[in-house]
C-alpha positions as CSV (number, residue, x, y, z in Angstrom):
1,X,26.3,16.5,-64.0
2,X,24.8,14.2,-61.7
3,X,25.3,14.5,-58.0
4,X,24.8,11.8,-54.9
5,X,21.9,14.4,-53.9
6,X,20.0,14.0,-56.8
7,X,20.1,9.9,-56.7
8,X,19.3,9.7,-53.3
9,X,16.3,12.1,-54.2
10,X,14.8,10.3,-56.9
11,X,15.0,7.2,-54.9
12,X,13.2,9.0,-52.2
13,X,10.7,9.9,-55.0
14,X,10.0,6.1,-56.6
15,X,10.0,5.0,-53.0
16,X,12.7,1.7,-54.3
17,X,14.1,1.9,-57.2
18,X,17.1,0.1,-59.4
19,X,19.9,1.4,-61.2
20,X,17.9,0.5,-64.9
21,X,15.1,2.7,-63.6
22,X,17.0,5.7,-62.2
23,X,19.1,5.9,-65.3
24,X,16.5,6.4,-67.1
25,X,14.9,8.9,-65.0
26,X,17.9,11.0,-64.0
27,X,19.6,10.9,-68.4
28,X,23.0,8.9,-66.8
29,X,24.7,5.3,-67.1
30,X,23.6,2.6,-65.5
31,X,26.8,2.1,-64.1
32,X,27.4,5.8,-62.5
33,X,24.2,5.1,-61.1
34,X,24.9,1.7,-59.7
35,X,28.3,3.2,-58.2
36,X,26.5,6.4,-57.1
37,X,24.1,3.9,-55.5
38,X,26.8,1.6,-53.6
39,X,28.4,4.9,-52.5
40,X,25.1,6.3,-51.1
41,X,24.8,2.4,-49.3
42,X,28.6,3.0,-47.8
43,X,27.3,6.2,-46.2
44,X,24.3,4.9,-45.4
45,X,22.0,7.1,-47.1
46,X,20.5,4.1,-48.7
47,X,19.9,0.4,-47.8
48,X,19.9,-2.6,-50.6
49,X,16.7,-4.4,-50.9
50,X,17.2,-7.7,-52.7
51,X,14.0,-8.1,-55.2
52,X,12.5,-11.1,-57.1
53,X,10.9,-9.4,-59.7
54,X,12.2,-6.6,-62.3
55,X,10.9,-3.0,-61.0
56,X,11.5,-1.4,-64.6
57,X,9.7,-3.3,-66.1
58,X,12.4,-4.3,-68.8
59,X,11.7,-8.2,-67.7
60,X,8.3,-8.9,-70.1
61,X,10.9,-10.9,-72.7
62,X,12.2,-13.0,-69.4
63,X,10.6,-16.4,-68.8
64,X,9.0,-16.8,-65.5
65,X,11.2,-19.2,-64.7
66,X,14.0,-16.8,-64.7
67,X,14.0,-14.5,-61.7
68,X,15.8,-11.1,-61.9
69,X,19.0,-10.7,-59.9
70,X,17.8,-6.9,-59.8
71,X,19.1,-5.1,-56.7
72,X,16.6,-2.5,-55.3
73,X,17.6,0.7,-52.9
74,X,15.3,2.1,-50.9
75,X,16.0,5.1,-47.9
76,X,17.1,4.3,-44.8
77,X,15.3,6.0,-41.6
78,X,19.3,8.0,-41.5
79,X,20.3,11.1,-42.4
């Protein structure tokens, strides 16, 4: 099972990271992650970064054209 711990830790680890990448990294849905996220943002354990380009790299088959509506956490100096 995943916990708020870990997903605030493997943020902490990539430095930013996005709810494609993490759920990858951590074997969970993109949506738990993206709720575990928003959660961790509420407490402020984490701050949202918006980003113009795709951090897991998923975007090669997007024109350039296109940007990414990809929302990026990072850590906040709290805890």
């Amino acid at each position: 099972m995943i916990s708020l711990l870990k997903v605030r830790d493997a943020v902490a680890l990539n430095g930013r990271a996005d709810a494609r990448l993490l759920s990858r990294q951590l074997c969970a849905s993109v949506q738990m992650i993206a709720a575990m996220l928003e959660q961790l943002v509420v407490m402020g354990k984490l701050e949202k970064v918006d980003a113009t380009a795709c951090l897991s790299g998923s975007c090669k088959q997007c024109p350039e054209i296109q940007k990414c509506d990809t929302a990026v956490y990072r850590i906040t100096g709290k805890y």
